[in-house]
C-alpha positions in Angstrom: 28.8 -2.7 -19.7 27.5 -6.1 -20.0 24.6 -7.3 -22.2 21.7 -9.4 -21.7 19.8 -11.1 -24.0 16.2 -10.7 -23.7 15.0 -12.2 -26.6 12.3 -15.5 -26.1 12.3 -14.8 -22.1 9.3 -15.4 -20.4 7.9 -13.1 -18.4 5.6 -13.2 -15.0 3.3 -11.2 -13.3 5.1 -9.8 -10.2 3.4 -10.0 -6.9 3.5 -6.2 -6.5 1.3 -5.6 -9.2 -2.3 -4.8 -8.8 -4.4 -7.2 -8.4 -7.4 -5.9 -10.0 -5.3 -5.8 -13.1 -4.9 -2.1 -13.2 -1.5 -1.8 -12.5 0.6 -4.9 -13.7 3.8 -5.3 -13.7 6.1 -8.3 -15.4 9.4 -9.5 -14.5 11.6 -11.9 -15.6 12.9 -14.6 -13.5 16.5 -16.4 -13.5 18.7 -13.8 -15.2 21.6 -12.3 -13.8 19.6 -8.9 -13.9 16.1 -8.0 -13.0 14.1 -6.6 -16.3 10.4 -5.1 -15.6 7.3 -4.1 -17.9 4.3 -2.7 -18.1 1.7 -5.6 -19.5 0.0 -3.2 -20.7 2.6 -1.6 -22.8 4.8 -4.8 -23.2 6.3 -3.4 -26.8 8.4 -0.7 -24.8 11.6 -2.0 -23.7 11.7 -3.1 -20.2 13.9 -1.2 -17.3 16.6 -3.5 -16.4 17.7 -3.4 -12.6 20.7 -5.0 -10.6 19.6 -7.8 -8.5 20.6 -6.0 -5.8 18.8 -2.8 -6.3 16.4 -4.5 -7.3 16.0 -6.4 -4.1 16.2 -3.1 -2.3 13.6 -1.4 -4.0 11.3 -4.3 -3.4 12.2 -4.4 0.2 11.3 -0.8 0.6 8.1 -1.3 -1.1 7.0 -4.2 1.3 7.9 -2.1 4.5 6.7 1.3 3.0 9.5 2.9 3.6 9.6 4.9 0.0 8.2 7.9 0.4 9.2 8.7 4.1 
């Protein structure tokens, strides 16, 4: 397993958050993984995801194909 140092990153707002800042979500940019938070709850550790699940997931998300 490799690890990633998270430590001093900065974080962004990711565009499938909600925009009335309800739901937000933070991700980190230019790391060989994908890490995601909740801003609301940023002292819990973040879920770290493979680019490329990462990518899929998004994918789904944008064509609503999660949940059938």
């Amino acid at each position: 397993m490799r690890v990633v140092d998270l430590s001093g990153i900065s974080w962004r707002k990711s565009s499938y958050s909600n925009q009335d800042g309800g739901a937000c979500l933070e991700v980190a940019d230019d790391l060989p993984v994908v890490p995601v938070r909740d801003s609301k709850d940023s002292g819990r550790g973040p879920l770290v995801f493979g680019a490329a699940a990462w990518s899929g997931f998004a994918g789904a998300v944008e064509r609503g194909d999660l949940f059938g």
